[in-house]
Backbone as JSON Lines, residues from 0, in Angstrom:
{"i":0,"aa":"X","n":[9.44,-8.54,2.16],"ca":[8.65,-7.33,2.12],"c":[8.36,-6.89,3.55]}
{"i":1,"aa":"X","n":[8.22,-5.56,3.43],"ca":[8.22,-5.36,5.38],"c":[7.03,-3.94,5.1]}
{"i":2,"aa":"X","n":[6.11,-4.13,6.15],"ca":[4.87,-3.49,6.17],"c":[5.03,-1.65,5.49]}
{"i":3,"aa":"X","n":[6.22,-1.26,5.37],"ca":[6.07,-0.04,4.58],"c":[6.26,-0.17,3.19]}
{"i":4,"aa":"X","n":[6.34,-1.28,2.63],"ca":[6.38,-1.67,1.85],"c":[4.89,-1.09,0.89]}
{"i":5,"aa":"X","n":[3.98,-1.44,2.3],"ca":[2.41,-1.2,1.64],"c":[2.34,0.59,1.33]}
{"i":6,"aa":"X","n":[3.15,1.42,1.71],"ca":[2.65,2.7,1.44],"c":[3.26,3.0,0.17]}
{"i":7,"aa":"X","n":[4.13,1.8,-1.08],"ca":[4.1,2.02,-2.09],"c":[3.58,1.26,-2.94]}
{"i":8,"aa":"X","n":[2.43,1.0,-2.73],"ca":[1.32,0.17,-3.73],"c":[0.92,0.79,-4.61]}
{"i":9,"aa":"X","n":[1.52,0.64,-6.08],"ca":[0.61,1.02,-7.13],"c":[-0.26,0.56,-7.87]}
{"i":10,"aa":"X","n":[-0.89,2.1,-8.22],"ca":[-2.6,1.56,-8.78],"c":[-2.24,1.59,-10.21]}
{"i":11,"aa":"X","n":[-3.18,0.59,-10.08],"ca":[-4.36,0.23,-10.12],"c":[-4.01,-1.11,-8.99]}
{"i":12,"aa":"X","n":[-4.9,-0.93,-8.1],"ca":[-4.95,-2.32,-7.48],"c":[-6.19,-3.18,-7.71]}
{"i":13,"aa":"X","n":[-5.81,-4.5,-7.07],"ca":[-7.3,-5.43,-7.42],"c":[-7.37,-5.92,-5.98]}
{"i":14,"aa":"X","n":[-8.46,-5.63,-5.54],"ca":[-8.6,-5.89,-4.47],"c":[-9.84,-7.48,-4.22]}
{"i":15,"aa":"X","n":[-9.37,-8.3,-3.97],"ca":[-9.96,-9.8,-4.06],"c":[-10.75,-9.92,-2.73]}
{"i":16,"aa":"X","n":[-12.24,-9.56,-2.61],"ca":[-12.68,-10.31,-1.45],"c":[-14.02,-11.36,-1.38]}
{"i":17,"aa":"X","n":[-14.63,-11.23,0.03],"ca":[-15.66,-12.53,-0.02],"c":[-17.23,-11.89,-0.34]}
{"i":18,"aa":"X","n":[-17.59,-12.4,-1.19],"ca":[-18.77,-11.48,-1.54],"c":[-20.16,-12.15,-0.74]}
{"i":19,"aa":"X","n":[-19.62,-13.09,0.1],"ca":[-20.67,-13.37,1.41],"c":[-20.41,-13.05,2.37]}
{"i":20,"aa":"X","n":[-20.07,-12.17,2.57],"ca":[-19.29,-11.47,3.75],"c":[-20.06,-10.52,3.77]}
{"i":21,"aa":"X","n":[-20.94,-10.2,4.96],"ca":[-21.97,-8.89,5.09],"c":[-20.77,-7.64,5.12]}
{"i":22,"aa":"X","n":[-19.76,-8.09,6.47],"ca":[-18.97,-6.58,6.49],"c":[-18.15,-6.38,5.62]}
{"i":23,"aa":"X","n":[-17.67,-7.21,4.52],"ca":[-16.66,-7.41,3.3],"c":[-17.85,-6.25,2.73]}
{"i":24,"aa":"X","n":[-18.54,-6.53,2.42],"ca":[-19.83,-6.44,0.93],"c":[-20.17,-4.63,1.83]}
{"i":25,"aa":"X","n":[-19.97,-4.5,3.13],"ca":[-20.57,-3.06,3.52],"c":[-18.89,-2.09,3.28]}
{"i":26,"aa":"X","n":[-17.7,-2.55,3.25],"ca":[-16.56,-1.91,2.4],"c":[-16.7,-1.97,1.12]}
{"i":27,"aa":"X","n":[-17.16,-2.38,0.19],"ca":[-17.26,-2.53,-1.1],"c":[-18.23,-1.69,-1.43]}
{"i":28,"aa":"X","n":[-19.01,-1.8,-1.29],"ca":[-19.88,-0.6,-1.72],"c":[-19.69,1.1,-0.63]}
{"i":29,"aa":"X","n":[-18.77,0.99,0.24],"ca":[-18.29,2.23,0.48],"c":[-17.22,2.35,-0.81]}
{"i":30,"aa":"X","n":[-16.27,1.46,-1.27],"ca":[-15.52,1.29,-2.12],"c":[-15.99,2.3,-3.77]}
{"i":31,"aa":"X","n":[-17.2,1.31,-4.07],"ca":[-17.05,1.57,-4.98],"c":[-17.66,3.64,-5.17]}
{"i":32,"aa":"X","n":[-18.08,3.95,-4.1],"ca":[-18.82,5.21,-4.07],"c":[-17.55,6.32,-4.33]}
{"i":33,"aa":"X","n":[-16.57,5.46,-3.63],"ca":[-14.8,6.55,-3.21],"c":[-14.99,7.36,-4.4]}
{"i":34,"aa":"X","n":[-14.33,8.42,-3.93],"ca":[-13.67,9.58,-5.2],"c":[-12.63,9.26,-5.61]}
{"i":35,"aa":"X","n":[-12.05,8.22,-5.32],"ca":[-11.2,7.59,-5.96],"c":[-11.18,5.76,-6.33]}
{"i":36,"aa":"X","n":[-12.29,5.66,-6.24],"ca":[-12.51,4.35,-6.63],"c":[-12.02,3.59,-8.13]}
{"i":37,"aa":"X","n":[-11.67,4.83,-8.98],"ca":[-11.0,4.13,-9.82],"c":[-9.63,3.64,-10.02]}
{"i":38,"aa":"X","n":[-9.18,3.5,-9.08],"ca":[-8.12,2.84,-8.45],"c":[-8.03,1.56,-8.12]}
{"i":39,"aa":"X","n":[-8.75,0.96,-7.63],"ca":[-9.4,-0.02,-7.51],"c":[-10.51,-0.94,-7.74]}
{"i":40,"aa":"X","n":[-9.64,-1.93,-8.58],"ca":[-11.19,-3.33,-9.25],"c":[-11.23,-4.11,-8.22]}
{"i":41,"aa":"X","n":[-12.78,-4.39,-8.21],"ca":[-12.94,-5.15,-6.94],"c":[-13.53,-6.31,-8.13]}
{"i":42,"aa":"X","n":[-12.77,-7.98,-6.68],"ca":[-13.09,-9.33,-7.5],"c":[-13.93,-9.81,-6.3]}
{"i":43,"aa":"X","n":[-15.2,-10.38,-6.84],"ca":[-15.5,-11.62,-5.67],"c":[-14.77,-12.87,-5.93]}
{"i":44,"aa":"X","n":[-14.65,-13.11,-5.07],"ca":[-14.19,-14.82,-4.99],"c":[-15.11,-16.02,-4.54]}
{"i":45,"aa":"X","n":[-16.04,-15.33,-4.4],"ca":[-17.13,-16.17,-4.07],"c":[-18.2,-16.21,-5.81]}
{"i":46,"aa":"X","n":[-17.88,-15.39,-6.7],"ca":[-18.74,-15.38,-7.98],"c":[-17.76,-16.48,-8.56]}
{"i":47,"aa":"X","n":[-19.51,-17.06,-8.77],"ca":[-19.35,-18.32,-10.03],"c":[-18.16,-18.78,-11.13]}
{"i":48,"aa":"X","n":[-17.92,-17.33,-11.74],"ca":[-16.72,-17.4,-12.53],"c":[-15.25,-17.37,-12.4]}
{"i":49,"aa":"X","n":[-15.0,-17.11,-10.79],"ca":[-13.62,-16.61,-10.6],"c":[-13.12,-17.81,-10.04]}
{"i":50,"aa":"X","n":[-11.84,-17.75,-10.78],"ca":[-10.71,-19.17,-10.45],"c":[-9.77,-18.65,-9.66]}
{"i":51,"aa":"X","n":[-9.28,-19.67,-8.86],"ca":[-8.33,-18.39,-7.08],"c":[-6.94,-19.34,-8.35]}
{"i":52,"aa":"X","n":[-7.11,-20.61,-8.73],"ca":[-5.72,-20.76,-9.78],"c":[-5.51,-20.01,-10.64]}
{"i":53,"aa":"X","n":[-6.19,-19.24,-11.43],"ca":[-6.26,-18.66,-12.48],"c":[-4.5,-17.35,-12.21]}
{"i":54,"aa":"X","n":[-4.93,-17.04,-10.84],"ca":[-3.91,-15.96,-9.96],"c":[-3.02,-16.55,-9.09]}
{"i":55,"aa":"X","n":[-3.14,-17.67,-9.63],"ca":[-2.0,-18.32,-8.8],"c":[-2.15,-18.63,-6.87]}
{"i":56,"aa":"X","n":[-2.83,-18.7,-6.52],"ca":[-3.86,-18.41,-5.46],"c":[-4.76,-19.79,-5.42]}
{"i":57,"aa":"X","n":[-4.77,-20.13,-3.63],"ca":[-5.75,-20.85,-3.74],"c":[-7.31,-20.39,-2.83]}
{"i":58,"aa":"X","n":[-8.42,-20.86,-3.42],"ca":[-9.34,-20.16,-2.83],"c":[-9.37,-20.31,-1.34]}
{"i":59,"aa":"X","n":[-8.92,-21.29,-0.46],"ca":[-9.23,-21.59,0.56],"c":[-7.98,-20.74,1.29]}
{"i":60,"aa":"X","n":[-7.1,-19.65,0.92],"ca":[-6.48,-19.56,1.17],"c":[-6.43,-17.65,0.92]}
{"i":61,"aa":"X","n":[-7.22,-17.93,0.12],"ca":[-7.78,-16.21,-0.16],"c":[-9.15,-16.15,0.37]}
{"i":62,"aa":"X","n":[-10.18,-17.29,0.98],"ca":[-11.54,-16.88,2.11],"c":[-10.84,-16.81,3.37]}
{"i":63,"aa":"X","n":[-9.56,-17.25,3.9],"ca":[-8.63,-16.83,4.91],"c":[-8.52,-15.16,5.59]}
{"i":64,"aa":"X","n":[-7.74,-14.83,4.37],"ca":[-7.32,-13.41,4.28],"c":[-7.36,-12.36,3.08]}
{"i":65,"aa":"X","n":[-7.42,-11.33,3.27],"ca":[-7.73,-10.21,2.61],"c":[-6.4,-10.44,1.51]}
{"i":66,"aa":"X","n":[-6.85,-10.34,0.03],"ca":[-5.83,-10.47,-0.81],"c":[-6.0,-9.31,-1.58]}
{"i":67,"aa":"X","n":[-4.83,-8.59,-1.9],"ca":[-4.71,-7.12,-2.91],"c":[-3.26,-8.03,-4.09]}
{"i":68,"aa":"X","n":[-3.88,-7.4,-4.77],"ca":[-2.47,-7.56,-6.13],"c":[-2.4,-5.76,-6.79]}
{"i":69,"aa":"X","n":[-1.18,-5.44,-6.55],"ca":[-1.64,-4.04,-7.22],"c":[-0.43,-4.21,-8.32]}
{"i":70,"aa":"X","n":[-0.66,-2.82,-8.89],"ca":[-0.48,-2.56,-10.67],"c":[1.09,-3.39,-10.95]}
{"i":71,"aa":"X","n":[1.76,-3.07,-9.78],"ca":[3.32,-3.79,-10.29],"c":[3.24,-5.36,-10.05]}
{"i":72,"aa":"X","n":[2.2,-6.11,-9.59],"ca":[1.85,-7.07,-9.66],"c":[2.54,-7.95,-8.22]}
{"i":73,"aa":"X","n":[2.67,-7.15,-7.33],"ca":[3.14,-7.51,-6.21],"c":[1.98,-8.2,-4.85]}
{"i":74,"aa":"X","n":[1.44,-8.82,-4.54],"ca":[0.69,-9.46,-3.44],"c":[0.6,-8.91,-2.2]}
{"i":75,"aa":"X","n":[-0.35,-8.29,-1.49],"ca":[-0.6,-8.23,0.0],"c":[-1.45,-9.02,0.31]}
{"i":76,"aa":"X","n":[-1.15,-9.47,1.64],"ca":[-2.51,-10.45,2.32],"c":[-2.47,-10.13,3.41]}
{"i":77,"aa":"X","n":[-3.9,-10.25,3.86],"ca":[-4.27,-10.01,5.16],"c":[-4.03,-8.43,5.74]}
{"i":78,"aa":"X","n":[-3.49,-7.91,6.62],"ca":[-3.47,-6.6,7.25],"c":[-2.82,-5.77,6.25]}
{"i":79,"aa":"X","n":[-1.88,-6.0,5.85],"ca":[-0.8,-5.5,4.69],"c":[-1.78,-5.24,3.27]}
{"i":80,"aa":"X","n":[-3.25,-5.91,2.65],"ca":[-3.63,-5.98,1.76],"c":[-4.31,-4.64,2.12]}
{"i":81,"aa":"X","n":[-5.21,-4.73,3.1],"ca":[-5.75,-3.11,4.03],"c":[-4.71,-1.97,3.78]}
{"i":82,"aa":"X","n":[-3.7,-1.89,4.42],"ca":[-2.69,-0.84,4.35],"c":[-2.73,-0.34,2.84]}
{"i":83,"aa":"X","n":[-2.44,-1.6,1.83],"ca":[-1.93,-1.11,0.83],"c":[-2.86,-0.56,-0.07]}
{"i":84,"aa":"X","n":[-4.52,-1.11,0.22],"ca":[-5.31,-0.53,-0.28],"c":[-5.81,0.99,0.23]}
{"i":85,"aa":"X","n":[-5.32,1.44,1.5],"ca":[-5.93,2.54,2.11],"c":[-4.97,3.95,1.59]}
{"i":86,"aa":"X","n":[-3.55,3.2,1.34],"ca":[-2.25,3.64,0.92],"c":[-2.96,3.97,-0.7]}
{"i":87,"aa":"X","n":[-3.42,2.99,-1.2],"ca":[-3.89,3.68,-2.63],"c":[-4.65,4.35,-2.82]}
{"i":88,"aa":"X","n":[-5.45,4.56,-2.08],"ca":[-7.02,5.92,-2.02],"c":[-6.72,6.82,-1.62]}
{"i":89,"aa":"X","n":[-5.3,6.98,-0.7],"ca":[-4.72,8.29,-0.36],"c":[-5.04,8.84,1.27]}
{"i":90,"aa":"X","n":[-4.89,7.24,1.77],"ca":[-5.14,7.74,3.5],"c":[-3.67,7.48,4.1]}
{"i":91,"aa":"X","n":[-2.16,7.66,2.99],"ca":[-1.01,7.21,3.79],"c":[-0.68,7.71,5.06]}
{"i":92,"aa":"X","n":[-0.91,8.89,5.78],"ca":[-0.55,9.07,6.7],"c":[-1.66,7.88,7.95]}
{"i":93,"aa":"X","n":[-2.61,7.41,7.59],"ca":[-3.29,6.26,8.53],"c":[-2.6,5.03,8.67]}
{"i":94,"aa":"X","n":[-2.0,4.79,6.96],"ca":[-1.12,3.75,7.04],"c":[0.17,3.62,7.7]}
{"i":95,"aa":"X","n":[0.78,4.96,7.65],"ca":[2.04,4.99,7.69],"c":[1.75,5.11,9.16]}
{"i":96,"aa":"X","n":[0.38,5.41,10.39],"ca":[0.9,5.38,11.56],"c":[0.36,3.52,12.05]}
{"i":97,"aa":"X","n":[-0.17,2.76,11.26],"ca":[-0.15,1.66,11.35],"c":[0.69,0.61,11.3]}
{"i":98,"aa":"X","n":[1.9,1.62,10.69],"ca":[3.02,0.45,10.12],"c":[4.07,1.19,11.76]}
{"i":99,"aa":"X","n":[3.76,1.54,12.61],"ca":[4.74,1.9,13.43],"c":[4.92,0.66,14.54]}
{"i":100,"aa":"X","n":[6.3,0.5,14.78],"ca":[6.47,-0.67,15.99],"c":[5.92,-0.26,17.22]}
{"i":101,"aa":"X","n":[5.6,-1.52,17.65],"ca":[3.82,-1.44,18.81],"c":[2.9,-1.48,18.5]}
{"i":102,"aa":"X","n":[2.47,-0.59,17.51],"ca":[1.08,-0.73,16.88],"c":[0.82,-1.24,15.51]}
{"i":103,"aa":"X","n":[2.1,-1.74,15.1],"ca":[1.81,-2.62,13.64],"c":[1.14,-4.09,14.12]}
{"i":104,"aa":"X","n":[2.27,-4.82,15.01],"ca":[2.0,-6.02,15.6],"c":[0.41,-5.82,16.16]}
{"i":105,"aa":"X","n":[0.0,-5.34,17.1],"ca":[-1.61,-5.04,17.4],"c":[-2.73,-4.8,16.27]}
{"i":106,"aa":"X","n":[-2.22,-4.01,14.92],"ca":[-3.56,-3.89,14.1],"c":[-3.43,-5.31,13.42]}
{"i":107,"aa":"X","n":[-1.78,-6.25,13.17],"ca":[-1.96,-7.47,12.31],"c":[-3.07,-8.59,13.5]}
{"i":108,"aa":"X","n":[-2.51,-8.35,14.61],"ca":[-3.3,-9.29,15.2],"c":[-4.99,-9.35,15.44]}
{"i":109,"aa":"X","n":[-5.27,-8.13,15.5],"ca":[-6.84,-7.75,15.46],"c":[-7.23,-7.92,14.12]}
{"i":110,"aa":"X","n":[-6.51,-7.9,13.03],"ca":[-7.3,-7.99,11.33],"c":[-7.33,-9.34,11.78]}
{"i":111,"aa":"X","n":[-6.22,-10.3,11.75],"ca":[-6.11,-12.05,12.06],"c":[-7.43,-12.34,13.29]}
{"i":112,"aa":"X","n":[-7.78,-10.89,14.46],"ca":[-9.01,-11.77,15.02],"c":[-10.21,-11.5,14.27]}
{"i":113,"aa":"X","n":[-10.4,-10.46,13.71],"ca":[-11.71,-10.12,12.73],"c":[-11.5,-11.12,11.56]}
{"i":114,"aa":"X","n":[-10.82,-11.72,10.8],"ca":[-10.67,-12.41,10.06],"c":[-11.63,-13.81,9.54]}
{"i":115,"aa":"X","n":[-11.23,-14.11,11.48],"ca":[-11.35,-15.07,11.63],"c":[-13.12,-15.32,11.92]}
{"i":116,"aa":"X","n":[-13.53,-13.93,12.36],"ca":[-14.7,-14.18,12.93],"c":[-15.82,-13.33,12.05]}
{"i":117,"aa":"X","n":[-15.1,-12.72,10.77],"ca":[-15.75,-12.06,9.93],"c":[-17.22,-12.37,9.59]}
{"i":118,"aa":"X","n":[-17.64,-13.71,9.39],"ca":[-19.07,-14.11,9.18],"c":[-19.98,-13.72,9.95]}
{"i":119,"aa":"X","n":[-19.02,-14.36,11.15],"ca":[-20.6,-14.52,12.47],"c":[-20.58,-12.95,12.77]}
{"i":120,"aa":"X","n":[-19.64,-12.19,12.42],"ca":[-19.78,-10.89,13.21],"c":[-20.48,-10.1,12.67]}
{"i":121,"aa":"X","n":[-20.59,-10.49,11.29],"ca":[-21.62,-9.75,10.12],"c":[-23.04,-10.15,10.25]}
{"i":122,"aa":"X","n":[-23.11,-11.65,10.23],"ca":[-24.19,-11.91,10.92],"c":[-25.39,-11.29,12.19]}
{"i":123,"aa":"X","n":[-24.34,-11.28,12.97],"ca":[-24.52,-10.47,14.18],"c":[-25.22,-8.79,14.08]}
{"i":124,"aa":"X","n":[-24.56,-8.46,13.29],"ca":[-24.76,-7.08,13.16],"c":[-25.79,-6.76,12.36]}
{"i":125,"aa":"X","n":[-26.14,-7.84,11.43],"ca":[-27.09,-7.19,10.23],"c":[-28.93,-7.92,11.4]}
{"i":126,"aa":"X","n":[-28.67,-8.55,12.2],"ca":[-29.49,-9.0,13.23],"c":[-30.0,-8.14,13.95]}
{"i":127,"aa":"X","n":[-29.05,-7.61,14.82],"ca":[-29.2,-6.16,15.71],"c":[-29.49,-4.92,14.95]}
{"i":128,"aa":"X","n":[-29.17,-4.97,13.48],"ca":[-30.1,-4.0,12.59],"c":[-31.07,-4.22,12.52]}
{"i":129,"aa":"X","n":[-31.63,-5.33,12.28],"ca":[-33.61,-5.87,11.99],"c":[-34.13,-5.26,13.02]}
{"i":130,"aa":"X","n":[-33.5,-5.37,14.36],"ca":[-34.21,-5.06,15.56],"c":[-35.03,-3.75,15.55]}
């Protein structure tokens, strides 16, 4: 699969994220407000009931990276799960200038550094809000 791949994601997608995730949880409820939010079911993976085997998926492996499954039942993770979800709400021309050589390699590597630092950075921020 190769990153334009993501500007044909069909919906319905499911978009799988961390529901302890301050900046996860501040997209999700932009999510669910969209004018097109019915496009997209959102899963926590952090609620009680959800099995990451159930999808073939392991959890430690979907609190990693951003996981989308959309309608043809095809998998994005990580930067590609973004694309393909932004691709389904109808921002393709954002995607399609994300998927360009030079700047594909730069947005995968910045999702892989936010990724990584997603907690503390949420942390961080909802801190400097109290202030």
């Amino acid at each position: 699969m190769n990153r334009r791949d993501t500007l044909h994601a069909r919906e319905p997608v499911t978009l799988y994220h961390d529901g302890h995730c301050p900046l996860c949880q501040r997209e999700v409820v932009w999510l669910s407000r969209h004018p097109r939010r019915e496009r997209v079911a959102l899963v926590d993976i952090q609620a009680a009931d959800f099995d990451a085997e159930a999808v073939g998926k392991s959890f430690d492996a979907m609190m990693g990276r951003l996981h989308l499954q959309d309608g043809g039942g095809r998998w994005f993770i990580g930067m590609d799960a973004s694309r393909a979800l932004y691709a389904v709400l109808g921002y393709r021309r954002l995607v399609w200038l994300s998927c360009i050589p030079g700047i594909a390699p730069l947005m995968d590597a910045g999702y892989r550094w936010f990724a990584r630092r997603r907690l503390r950075l949420g942390r961080w921020i909802e801190k400097r809000q109290q202030k």
